[in-house]
C-alpha positions as CSV (number, residue, x, y, z in Angstrom):
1,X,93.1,230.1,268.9
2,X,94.6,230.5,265.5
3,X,92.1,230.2,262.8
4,X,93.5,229.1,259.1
5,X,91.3,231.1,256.7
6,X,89.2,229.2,253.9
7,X,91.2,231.3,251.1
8,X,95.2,230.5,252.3
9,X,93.6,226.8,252.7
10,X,91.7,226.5,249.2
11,X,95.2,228.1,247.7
12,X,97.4,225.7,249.4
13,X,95.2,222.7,248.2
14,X,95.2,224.4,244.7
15,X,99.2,224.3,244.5
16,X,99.4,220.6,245.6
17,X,96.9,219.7,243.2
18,X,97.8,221.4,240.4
19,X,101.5,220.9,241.0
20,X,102.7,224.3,240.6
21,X,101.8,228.1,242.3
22,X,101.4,229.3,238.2
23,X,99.3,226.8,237.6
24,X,97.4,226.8,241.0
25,X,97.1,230.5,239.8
26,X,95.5,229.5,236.8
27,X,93.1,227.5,238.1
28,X,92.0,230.3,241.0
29,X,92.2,232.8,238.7
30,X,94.5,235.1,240.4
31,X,97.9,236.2,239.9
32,X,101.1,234.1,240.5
33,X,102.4,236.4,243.6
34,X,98.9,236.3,245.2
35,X,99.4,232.5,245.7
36,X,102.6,232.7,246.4
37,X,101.8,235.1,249.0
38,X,98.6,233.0,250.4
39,X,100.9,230.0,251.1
40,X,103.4,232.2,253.0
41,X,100.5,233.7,254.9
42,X,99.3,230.2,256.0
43,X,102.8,228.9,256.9
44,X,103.4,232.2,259.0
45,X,100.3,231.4,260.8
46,X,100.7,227.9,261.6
47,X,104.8,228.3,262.0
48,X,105.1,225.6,259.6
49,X,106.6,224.5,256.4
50,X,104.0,223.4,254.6
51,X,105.2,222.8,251.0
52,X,108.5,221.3,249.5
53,X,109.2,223.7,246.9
54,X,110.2,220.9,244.1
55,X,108.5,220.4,240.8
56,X,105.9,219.1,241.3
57,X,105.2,220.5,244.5
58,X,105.2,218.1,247.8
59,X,103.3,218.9,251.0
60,X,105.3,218.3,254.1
61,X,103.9,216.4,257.0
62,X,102.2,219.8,258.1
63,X,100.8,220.1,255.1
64,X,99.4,216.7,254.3
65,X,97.4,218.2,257.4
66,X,96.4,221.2,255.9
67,X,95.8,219.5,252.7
68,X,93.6,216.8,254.4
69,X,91.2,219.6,256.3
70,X,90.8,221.6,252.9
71,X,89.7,218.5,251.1
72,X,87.3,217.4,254.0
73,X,86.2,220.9,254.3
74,X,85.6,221.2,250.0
75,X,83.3,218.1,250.5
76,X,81.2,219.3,252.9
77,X,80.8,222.8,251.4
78,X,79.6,221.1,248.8
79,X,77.0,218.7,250.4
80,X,75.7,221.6,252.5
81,X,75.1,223.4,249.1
82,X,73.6,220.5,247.6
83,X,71.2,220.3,250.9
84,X,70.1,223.9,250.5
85,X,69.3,224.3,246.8
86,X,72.1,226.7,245.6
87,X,74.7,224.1,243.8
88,X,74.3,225.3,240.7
89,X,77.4,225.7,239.2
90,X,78.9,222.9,241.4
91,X,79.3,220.6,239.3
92,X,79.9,217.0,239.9
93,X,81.3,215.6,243.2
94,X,85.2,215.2,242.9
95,X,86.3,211.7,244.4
96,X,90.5,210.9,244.4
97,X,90.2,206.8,245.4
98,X,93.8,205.0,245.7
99,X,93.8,201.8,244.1
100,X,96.4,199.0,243.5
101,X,96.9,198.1,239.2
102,X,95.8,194.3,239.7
103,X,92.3,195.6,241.5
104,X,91.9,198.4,238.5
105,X,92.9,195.7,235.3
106,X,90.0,193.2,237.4
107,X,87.5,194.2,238.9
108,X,87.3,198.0,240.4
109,X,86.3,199.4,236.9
110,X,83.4,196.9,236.9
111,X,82.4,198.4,240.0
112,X,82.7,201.9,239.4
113,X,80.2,201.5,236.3
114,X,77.7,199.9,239.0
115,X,77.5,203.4,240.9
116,X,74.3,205.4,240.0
117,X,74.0,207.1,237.2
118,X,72.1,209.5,239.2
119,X,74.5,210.5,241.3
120,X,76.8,212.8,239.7
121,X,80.4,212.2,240.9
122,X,83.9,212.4,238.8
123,X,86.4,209.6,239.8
124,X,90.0,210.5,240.0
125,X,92.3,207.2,240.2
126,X,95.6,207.2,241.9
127,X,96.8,203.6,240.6
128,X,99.6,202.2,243.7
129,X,100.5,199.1,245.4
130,X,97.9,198.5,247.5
131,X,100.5,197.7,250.3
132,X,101.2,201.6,249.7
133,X,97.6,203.5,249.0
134,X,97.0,204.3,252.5
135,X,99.8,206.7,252.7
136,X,98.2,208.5,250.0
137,X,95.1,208.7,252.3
138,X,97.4,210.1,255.1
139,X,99.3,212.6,252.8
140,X,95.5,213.9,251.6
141,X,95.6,213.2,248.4
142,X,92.5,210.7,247.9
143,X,89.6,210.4,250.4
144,X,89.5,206.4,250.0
145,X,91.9,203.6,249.1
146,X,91.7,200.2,248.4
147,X,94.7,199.0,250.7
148,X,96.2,195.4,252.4
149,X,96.6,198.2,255.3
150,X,93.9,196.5,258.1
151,X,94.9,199.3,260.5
152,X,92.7,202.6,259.7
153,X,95.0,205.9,258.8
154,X,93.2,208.5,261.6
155,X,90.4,209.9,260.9
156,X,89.1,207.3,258.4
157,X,87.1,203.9,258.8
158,X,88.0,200.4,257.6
159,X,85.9,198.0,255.8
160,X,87.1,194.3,254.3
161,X,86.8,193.7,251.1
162,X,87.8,190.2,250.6
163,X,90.9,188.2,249.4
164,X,92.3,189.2,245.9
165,X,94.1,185.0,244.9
166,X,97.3,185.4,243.1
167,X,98.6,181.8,241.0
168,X,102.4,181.0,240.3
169,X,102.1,180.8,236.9
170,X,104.4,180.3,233.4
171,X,104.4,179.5,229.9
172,X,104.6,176.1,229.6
173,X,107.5,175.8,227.3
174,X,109.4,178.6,230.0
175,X,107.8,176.1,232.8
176,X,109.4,172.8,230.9
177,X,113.0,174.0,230.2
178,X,113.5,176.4,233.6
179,X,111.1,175.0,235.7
180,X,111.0,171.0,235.4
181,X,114.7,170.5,235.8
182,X,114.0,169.7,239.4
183,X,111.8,170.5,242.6
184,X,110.2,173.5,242.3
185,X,111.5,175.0,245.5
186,X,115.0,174.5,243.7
187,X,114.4,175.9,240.5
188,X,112.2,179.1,241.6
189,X,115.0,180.7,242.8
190,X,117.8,180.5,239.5
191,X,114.7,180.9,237.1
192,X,114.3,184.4,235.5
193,X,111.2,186.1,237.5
194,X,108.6,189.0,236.2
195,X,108.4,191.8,238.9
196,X,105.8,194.6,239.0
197,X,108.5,197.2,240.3
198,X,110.9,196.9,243.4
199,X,108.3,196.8,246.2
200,X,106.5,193.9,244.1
201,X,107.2,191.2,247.1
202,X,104.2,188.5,245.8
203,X,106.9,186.3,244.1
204,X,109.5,186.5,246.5
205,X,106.8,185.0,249.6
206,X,106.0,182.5,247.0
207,X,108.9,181.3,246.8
208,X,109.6,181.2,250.8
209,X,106.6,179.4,251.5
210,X,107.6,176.6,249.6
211,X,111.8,177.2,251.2
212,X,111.6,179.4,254.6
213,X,114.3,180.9,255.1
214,X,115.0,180.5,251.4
215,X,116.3,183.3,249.5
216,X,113.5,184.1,247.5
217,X,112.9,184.4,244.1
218,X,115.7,185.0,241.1
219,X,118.3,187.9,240.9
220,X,116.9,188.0,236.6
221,X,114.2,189.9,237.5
222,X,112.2,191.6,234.7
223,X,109.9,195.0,235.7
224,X,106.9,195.3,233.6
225,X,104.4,198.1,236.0
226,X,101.2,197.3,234.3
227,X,99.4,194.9,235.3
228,X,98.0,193.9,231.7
229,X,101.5,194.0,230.7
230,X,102.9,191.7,233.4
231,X,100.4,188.7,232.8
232,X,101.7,189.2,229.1
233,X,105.2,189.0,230.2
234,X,104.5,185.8,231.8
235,X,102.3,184.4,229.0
236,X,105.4,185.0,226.4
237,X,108.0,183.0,228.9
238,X,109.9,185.9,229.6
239,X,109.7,184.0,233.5
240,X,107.3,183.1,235.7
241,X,105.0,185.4,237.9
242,X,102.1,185.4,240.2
243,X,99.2,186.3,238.2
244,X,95.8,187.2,239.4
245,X,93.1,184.7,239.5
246,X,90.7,186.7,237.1
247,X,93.5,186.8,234.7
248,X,95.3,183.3,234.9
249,X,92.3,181.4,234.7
250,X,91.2,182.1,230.6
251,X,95.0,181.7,230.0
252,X,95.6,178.3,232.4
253,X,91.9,176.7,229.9
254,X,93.7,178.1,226.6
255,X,96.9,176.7,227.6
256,X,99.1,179.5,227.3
257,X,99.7,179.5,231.0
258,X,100.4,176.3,233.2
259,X,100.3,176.2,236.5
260,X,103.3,176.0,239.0
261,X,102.1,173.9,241.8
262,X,98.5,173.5,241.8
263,X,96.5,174.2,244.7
264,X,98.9,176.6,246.0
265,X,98.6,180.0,245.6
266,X,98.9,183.8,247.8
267,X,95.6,185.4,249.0
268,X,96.3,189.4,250.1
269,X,93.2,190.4,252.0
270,X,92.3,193.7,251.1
271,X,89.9,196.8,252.6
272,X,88.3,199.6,251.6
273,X,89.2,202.7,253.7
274,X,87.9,206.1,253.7
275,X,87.5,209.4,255.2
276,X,84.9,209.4,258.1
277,X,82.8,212.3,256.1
278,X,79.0,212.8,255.9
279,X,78.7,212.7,251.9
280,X,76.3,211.1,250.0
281,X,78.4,210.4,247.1
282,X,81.2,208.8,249.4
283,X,79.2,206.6,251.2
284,X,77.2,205.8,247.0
285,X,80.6,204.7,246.0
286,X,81.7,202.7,248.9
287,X,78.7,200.6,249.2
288,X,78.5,199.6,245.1
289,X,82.4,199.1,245.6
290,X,81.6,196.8,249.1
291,X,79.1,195.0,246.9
292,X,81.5,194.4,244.0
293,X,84.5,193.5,246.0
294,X,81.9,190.3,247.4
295,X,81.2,189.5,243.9
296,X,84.8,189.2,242.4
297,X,87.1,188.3,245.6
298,X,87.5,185.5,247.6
299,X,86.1,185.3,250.7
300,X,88.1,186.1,254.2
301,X,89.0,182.3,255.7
């Protein structure tokens, strides 16, 4: 059987991390060519190609692989050190979560100062759409996500976490001259519309529930990729949005937003999936998280 040795492994995991052999170099303290030459080593031995040579680096599909065992194994080295004394040195446990912006501007912060101080982790967030932070779980990169994604990427479990609410929501002086011309289902879709980016489909199902089959929302579509920034979008009447519950509601009592169609609103359910590994810290994080997500979501109908 062909064996992948812990040093072609660690260097390959290096390069993808760091983003570059130099600077996967740097970090291992070797040389450049010694890296270079690890990598090689490790694709000759699995007959693979396990890294897109672009800037940053890329693993392939192989390597995701590759990339997912030498996380997983870098984790449990470091528990079984932990377990027998000799982690000095160590350091703090390394965690890469996937989460989407709206969870990270609400309530996942909140969480993440609820874990144990005594349990010494570093958190390294990987902000995406949570219809797209399980891929990142597949490619290796992060060993939990929170995701809409109910089906579990291999080799990880699946917990829910609740339902985050979204409200169609504008300023009201945007709402009165685009938005009160007529009904709502035929406004929506001529009415300039704020967009997280171009996978950002919240506003466009909004606007088929009320038409199906409609369209969708407007063709003046505004991309502002921060969540902050978005609900501020909306608040100045540069168009109407879906804006999470936790931050339409101050804005709806202040009246800087109004709301579209009372009583109506989206509710994504989201989950908390993560590697099935044996590590303390993981299974610290994802119960505080658990608890949090109970606290600040809705509950699944």
């Amino acid at each position: 059987m062909t064996e992948l040795p812990s040093d072609q492994v660690r260097t390959l995991l290096a390069v993808v991390d760091e983003g570059t052999f130099d600077a996967a170099a740097a970090a291992l303290h070797v040389t450049p060519s010694a890296v270079s030459q690890r990598v090689k080593a490790l694709e000759q031995r699995t007959g693979r190609v396990l890294l897109m040579r672009t800037k940053p680096v890329r693993p392939t599909e192989s390597g995701q692989v590759v990339v997912r065992l030498a996380r997983q194994l870098a984790a449990l080295e470091r528990e079984a050190h932990m377990e027998l004394g000799i982690a000095d040195g160590l350091g703090p446990a390394r965690l890469p979560i996937a989460v989407n912006a709206d969870s990270l501007a609400t309530w996942f912060l909140t969480a993440l100062t609820r874990v144990p101080q005594d349990v010494p982790v570093c958190f390294e967030l990987h902000r995406e759409d949570e219809a797209h932070t399980a891929a990142l779980l597949r490619e290796g990169q992060v060993t939990a996500a929170v995701t809409s994604s109910a089906e579990p990427v291999a080799g990880c479990t699946v917990r829910p976490l609740g339902l985050a609410r979204y409200l169609p929501v504008a300023n009201p002086g945007f709402a009165e001259r685009r938005l009160r011309t007529g009904p709502l289902e035929q406004c929506l879709p001529d009415a300039p519309v704020i967009v997280f980016d171009r996978r950002d489909e919240l506003q466009d199902r909004f606007v088929r529930s009320l038409s199906p089959g409609g369209p969708g929302a407007g063709r003046i579509r505004h991309h502002v990729p921060t969540s902050e920034g978005f609900c501020e979008a909306v608040a100045a009447g540069l168009g109407w949005g879906m804006v999470p519950e936790q931050q339409a509601v101050p804005l709806l009592r202040s009246g800087a937003l109004t709301e579209l169609a009372p009583g109506r609103r989206l509710d994504v359910p989201l989950y908390w999936q993560q590697w099935k590994l044996d590590v303390p810290a993981l299974a610290v994080v994802t119960e505080t998280v658990v608890a949090a997500a109970a606290e600040f979501l809705h509950a699944p109908r």
